[in-house]
Every structure is written in structure tokens, then in C-alpha cells.
LUMMAR-115188 format. One record per residue (C-alpha): x, y, z; residue in one letter. Coordinates in steps of 0.25 Angstrom, whole numbers, padded with zeros to 4 digits, always signed. Layout:
XYZA...
***
This chain:
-0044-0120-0011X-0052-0107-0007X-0047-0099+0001X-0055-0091+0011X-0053-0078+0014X-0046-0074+0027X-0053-0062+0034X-0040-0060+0042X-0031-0057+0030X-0041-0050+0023X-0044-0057+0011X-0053-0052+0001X-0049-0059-0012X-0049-0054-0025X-0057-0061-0035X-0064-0050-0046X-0055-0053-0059X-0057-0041-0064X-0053-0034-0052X-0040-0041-0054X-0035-0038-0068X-0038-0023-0064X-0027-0025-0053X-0017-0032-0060X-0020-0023-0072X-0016-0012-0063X-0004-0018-0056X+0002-0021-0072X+0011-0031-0067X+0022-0035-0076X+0030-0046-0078X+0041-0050-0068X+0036-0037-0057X+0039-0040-0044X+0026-0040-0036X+0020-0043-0024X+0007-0045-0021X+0000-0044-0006X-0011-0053-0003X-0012-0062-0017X-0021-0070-0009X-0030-0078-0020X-0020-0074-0030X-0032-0066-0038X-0022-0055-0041X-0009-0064-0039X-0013-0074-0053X-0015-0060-0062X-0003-0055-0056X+0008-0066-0056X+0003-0068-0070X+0009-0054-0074X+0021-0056-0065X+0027-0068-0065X+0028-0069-0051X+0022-0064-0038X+0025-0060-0023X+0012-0063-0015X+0011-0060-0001X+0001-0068+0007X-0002-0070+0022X-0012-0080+0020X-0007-0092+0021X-0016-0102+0014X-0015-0091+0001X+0000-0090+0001X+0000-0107+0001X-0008-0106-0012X+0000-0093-0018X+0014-0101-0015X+0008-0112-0026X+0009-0100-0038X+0023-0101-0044X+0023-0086-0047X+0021-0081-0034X+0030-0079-0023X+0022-0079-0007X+0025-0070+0004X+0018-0076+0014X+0016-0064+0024X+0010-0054+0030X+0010-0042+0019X+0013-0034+0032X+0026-0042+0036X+0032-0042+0021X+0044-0035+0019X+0042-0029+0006X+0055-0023+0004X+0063-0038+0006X+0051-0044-0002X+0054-0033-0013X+0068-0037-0014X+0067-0052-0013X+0057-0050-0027X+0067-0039-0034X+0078-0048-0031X+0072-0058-0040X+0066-0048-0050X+0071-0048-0066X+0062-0037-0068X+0070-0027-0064X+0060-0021-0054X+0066-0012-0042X+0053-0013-0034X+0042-0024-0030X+0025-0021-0034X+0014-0025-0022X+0000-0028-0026X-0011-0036-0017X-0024-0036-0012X-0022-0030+0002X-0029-0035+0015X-0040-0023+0018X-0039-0026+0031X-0021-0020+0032X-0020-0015+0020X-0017-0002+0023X-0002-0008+0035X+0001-0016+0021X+0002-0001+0013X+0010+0005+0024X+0019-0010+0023X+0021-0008+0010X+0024+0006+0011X+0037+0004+0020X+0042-0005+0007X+0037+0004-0003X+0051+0007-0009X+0052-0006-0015X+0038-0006-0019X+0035-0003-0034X+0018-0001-0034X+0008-0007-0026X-0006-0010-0030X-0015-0015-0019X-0031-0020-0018X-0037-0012-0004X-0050-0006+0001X-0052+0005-0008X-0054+0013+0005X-0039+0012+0010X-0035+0014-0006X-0044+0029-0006X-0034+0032+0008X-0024+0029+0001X-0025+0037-0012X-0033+0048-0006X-0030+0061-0009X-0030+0073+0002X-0044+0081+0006X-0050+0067+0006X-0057+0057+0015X-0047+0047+0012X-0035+0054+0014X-0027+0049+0026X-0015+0041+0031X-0013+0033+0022X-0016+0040+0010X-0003+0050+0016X+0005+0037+0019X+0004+0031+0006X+0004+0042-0003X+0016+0049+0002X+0022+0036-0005X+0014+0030-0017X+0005+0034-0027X-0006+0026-0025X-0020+0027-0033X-0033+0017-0033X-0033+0010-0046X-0046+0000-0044X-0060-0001-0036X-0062-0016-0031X-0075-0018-0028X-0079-0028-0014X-0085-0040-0026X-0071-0042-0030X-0064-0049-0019X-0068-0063-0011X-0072-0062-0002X-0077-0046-0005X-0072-0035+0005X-0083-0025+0010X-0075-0014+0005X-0069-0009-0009X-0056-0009-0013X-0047-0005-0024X-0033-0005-0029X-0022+0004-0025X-0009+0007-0035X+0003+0013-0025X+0015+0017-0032X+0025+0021-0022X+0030+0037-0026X+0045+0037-0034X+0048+0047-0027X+0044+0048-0012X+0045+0058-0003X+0056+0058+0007X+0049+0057+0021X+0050+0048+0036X+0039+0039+0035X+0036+0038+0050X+0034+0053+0051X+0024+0052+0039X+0016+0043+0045X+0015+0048+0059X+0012+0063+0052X+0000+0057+0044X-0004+0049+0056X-0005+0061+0065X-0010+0069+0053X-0022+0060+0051X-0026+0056+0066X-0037+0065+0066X-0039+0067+0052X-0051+0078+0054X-0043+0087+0062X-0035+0098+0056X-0019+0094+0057X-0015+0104+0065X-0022+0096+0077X-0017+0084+0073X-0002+0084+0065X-0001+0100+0071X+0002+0094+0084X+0012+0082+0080X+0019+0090+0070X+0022+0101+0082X+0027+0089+0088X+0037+0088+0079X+0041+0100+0079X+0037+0102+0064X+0037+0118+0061X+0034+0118+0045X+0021+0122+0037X+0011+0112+0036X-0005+0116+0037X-0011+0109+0049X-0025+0118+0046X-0030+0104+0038X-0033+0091+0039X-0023+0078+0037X-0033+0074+0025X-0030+0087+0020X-0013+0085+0019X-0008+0079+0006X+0000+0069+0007X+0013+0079+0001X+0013+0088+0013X+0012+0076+0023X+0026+0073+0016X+0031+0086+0017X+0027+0087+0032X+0034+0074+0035X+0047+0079+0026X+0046+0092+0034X+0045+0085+0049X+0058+0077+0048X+0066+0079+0034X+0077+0073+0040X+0072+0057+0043X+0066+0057+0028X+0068+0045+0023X+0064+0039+0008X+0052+0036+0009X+0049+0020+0007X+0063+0018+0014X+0059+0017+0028X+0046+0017+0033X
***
């Protein structure tokens, strides 16, 4: 039967063949991996990836797709809300099972535009028992995200990522791919969580860049000047620029320096 798609879940579907042996081609699944997949919707990337795999973890919210998906015999269906999974108990449920000997799970999906960017910050509170993750998004949120400082696209989230992955856009999707098309471009993000993260409390990060980039045309001192004197902070840190102008290593630090004594590893508790 066809399926129509549902404007509220924001489903775009992918349909350029193409397009989907270049993303599999870059996810090089193997045999036995333990992966999940956000969104398989028609299963246009599901097929080509189960097929390397073996088996599959799908997360769906729609619940006419997730009937069809539960008919495969290689795939397993989360039928949920991506924002209500608990990754880190799905994670141990599939390496419980594992004969590959894997320590962590990959993620992969088309994500919905329309909260792609709450499904990042989701996953990033289970990052520690995430391997990679490879997502199709608007290719705008993907510039932000992989932007380097002194550019337009450098902001929150490219801080709030980068401090924890390396990430980089492997692959332009134009509109004419998907069914029906979106009106914007998107392309495919590699994120590869850091071996070795920095040591920092989470929350204060992310209220610093919050602050920091509330009016990102002022210069800091009229902005992160004023909270930091709030805290009492009495360190070197140039306020004379702008928070595009930052990189995202001296946001660290300045985290590291305000409260060294509530670090905590990073990925643990977020």
C-alpha cells in the first residue's frame, strides 16, 4: 500500500538510488555491527543496510510504518519517539546480544528537519556508548555544525557539538532526491565522538555559550563580561571580540577555569 507522507512527523522520503549507495558506501557497515537506525521510514536505506548487517534496530514513531517494518525478519522496531529513547539501555540490550565483540552501538537516519537539531543534543547525553553517527539534515544545520570560527556559521551549536565530536559533511543531497522533495538542501554529517574528551561540567558549558551568543554582534565584554563577573571568574580571557570569533578550545578552557572542581567526564552526565 502507499504510504502518504505526514507533514507532522516530517517525512521527506528518500528515493534517489544513487544518493543511497553513497550513504551506505560511507557508513561501510559490516557484518554483525550493532546499529540503529532513526526514522527508516520506507526502508530506502534500511534494505541496503540490513543486507550488510544482518540485523537492524529501527526507531519509528509512525505507526502505520513501524506495522510494515515489524513484517522484515532482520529488523528489530523501536516504536517511539527518537526523543524519549533511552539509548544508553537500548545500547545495552543490543551489546548484550552481540557476538561481534563491539563495546559501543553506530546511529544512522534520515532525521526529521523539523527537531533535528533536540535529537543531536539527545543523543549527545548518550554519546559514551555511541561509536559514530551518520545523519541526513538540512545542509544548513550541517554548515553550523561543522563551521569553523570567524565565520557566519559559527555558533551554538557548532561549540556544543564540537567540543565532543569530530564531525565533517561527507555528501550534498539535492531537493530532487527525496519524495516528496523538501524546499531546502540537505547533506550527510559523519560525527565521530572525541577518544579523548575534555574533562568539563556540561551545564556550565552550555549556559557560557548561551550567554556568549545571545547577541552575537556585540563584543563579549557586554555580554559574557557581565555574567562571568557574576561568577566571580578573575582569569585571562579576551572579552575585546565577538563569540563567533572564540574557538571552541578556549570556550573549554574557560569552562575548565570557572568550576575545576564539578568536572565531570564528559559523555557521563549531561
Amino acid at each position: 500500500m502507499k504510504h502518504i507522507a505526514r507533514k507532522r512527523f516530517g517525512q521527506h522520503f528518500l528515493s534517489d538510488g544513487g544518493i543511497i549507495d553513497a550513504i551506505v558506501d560511507a557508513i561501510h557497515p559490516q557484518p554483525g555491527q550493532p546499529m540503529v537506525e532513526i526514522g527508516p521510514g520506507l526502508a530506502a536505506l534500511t534494505q541496503p543496510l540490513v543486507e550488510r548487517l544482518g540485523h537492524l534496530t529501527v526507531v519509528e514513531l509512525d505507526r502505520d510504518l513501524a506495522v510494515r517494518l515489524r513484517l522484515h525478519p532482520q529488523l528489530s522496531v523501536v516504536e517511539s519517539d527518537v526523543l524519549r529513547v533511552d539509548f544508553t539501555a537500548l545500547a545495552a540490550d543490543m551489546l548484550a546480544k552481540d557476538s561481534t565483540g563491539a563495546s559501543r552501538i553506530r546511529v544512522v537516519g534520515n532525521l526529521p528537519y523539523n527537531i533535528s537539531s533536540p535529537i543531536l543534543f539527545h543523543l549527545l547525553s548518550h554519546v559514551a556508548v555511541i561509536e559514530d553517527q551518520h545523519f541526513m539534515l538540512q545542509k544548513e544545520v550541517i554548515d553550523r555544525m561543522v563551521a569553523r570560527p570567524a565565520t557566519s556559521d559559527y555558533g551554538r551549536l557548532s561549540v556544543m557539538l564540537q567540543w565532543r565530536y569530530k564531525m565533517e559533511n561527507i555528501l550534498f543531497v539535492p531537493p530532487e532526491s527525496f519524495e516528496p522533495p523538501p524546499r531546502v538542501d540537505s547533506a550527510v554529517v559523519r560525527m565521530v565522538p572525541l577518544a579523548e574528551p575534555p574533562e568539563l561540567h556540561f551545564k556550565t558549558l552550555e549556559t557560557l555559550v548561551q550567554v556568549a551568543f545571545s547577541q552575537r554582534r556585540k563584543i563579549l565584554r557586554n555580554t559574557l563580561g557581565k555574567w562571568l563577573d557574576e561568577k566571580g571568574f578573575s582569569g585571562s580571557f579576551d572579552l575585546q571580540r565577538r563569540a563567533e570569533e572564540v574557538p571552541v578550545a578556549e570556550y573549554v578552557s574557560l569552562v575548565q577555569s570557572l568550576d575545576p572542581a564539578a568536572r565531570v567526564q564528559a559523555g557521563a552526565t549531561l
